[in-house]
FIKOLZA-1660 file (N, C-alpha, C; in steps of 0.1 Angstrom, whole numbers, plus 5000, padded with zeros to 4 digits):
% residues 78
   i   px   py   pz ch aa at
   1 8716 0854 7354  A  X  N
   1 8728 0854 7346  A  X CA
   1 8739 0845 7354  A  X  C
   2 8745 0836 7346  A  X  N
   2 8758 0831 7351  A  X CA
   2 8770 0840 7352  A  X  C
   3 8780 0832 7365  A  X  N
   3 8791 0842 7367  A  X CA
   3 8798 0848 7352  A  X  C
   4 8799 0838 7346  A  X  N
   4 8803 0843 7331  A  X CA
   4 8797 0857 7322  A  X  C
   5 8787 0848 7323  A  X  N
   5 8775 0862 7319  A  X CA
   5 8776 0878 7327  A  X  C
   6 8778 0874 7337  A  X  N
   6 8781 0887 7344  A  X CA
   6 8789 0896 7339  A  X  C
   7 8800 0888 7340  A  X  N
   7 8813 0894 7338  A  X CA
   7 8815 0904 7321  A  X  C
   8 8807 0893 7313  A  X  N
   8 8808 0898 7299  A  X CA
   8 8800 0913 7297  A  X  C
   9 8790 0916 7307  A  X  N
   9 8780 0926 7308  A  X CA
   9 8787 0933 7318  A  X  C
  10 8795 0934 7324  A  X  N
  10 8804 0943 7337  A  X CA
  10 8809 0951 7323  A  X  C
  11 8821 0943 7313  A  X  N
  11 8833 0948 7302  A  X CA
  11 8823 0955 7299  A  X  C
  12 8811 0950 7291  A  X  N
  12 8807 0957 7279  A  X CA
  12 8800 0972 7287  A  X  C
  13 8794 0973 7301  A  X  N
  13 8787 0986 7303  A  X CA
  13 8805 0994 7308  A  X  C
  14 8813 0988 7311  A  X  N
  14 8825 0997 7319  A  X CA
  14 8829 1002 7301  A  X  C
  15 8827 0998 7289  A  X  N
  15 8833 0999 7275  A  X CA
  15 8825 1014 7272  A  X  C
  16 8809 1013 7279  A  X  N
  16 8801 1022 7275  A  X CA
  16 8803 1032 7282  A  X  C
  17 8803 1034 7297  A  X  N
  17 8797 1042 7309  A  X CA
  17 8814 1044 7313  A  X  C
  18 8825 1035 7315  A  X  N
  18 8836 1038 7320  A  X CA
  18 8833 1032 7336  A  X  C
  19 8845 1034 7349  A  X  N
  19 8839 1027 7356  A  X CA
  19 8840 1032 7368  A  X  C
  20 8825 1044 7365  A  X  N
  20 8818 1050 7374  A  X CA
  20 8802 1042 7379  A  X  C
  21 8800 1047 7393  A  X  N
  21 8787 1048 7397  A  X CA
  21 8775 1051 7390  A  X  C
  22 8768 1042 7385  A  X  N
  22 8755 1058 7380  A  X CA
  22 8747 1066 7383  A  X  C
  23 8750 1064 7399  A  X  N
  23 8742 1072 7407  A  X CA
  23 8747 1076 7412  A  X  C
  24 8759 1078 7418  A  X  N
  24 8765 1091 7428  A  X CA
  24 8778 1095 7420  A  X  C
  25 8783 1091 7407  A  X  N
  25 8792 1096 7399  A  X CA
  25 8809 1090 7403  A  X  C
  26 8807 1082 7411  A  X  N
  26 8823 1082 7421  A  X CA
  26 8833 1070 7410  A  X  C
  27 8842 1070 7408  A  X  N
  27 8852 1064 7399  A  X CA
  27 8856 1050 7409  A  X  C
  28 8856 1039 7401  A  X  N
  28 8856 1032 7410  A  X CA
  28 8866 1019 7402  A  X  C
  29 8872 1010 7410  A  X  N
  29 8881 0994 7402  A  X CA
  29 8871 0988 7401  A  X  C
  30 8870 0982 7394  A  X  N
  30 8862 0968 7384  A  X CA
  30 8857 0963 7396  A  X  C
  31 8867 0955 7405  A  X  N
  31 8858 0948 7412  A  X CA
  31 8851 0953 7425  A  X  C
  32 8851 0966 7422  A  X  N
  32 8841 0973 7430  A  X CA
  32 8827 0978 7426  A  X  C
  33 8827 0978 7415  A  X  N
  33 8814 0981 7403  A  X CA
  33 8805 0970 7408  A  X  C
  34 8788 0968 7411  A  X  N
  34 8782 0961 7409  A  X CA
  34 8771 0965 7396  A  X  C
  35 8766 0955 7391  A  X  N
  35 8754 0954 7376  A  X CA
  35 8741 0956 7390  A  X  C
  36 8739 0971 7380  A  X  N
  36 8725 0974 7386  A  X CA
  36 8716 0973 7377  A  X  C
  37 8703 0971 7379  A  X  N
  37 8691 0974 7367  A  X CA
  37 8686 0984 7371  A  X  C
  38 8683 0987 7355  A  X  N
  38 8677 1003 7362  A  X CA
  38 8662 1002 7362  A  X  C
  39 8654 0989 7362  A  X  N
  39 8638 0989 7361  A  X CA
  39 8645 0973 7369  A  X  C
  40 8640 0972 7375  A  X  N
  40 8646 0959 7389  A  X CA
  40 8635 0948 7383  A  X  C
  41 8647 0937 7383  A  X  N
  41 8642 0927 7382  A  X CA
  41 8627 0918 7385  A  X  C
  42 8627 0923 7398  A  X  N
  42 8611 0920 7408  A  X CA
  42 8601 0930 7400  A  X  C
  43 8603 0941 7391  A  X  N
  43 8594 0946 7391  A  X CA
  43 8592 0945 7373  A  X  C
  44 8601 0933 7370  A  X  N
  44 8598 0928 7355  A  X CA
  44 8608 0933 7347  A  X  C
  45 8625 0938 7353  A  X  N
  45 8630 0944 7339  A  X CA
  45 8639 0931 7341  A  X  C
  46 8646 0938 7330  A  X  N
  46 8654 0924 7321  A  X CA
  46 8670 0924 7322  A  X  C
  47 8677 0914 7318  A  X  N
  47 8693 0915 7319  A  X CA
  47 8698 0918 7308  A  X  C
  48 8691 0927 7299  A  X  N
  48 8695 0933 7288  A  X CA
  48 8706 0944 7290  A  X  C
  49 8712 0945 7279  A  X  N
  49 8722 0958 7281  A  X CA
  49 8715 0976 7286  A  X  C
  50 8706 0973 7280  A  X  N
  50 8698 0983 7282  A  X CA
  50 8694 0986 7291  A  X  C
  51 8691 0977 7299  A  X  N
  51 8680 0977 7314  A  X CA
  51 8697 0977 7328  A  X  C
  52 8708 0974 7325  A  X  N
  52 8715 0977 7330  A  X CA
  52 8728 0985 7332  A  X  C
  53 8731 0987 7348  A  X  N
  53 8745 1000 7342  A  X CA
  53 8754 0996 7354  A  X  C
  54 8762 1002 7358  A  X  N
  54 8777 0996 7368  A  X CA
  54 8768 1011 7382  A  X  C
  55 8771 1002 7392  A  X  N
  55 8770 1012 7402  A  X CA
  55 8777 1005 7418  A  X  C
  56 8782 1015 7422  A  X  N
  56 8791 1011 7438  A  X CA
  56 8777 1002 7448  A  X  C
  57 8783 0995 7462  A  X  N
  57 8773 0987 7464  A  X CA
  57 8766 0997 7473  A  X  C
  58 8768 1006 7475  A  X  N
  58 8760 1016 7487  A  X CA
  58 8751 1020 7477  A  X  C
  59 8751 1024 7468  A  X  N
  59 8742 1030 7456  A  X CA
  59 8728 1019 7452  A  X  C
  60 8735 1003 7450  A  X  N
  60 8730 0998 7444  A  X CA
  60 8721 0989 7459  A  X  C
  61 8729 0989 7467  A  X  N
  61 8721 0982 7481  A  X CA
  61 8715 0986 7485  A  X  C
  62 8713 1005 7488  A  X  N
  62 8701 1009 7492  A  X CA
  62 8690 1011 7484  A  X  C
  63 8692 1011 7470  A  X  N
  63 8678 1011 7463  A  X CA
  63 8668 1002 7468  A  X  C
  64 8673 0991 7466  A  X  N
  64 8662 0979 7467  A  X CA
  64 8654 0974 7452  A  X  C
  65 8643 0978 7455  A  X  N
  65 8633 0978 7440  A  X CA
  65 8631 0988 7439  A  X  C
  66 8633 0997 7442  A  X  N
  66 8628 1012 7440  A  X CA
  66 8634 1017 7426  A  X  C
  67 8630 1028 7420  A  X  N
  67 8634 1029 7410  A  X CA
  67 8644 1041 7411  A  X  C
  68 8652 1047 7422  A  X  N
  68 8661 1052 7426  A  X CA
  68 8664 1050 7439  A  X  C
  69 8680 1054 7443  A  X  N
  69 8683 1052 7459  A  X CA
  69 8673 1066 7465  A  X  C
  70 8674 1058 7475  A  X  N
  70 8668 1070 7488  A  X CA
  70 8675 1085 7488  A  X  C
  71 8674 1096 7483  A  X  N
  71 8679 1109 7490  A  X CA
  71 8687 1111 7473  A  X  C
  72 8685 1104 7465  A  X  N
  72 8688 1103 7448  A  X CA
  72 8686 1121 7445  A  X  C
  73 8696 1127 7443  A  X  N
  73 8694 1140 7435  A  X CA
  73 8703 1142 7425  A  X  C
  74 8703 1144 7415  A  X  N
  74 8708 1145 7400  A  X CA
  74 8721 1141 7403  A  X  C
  75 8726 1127 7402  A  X  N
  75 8737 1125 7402  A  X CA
  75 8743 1125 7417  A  X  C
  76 8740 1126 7421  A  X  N
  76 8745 1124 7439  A  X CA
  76 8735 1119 7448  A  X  C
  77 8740 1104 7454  A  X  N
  77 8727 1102 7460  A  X CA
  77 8731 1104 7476  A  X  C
  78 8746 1105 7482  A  X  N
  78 8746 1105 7496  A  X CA
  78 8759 1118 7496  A  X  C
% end
């Protein structure tokens, strides 16, 4: 995705989800949200709306590929 592209998919999940984490729930400004996938790229998912959601960069940096962060329990991951 281009920077544009990005940005259009930031509005539209912050339109859906509001602009929280989706993994540790924490309320967060725009330009602190990063576009996470929730089935990772490397492991074949897609830059569909679907396949992505807004998450803080501690949330989203420690996953990696994994299909959750490390120590992930319902909604709180640290």
């Amino acid at each position: 995705m281009n920077s544009k592209q990005k940005q259009s998919k930031k509005r539209q999940l912050i339109v859906l989800y509001g602009h929280y984490c989706w993994w540790c729930g924490y309320s967060l400004k725009e330009n602190q949200l990063t576009i996470e996938h929730l089935y990772p790229q490397s492991r074949g998912g897609s830059n569909t709306i679907e396949n992505l959601r807004l998450s803080c960069f501690k949330c989203n940096n420690s996953r990696g590929n994994s299909l959750y962060p490390p120590n992930w329990r319902m909604g709180n991951c640290f």
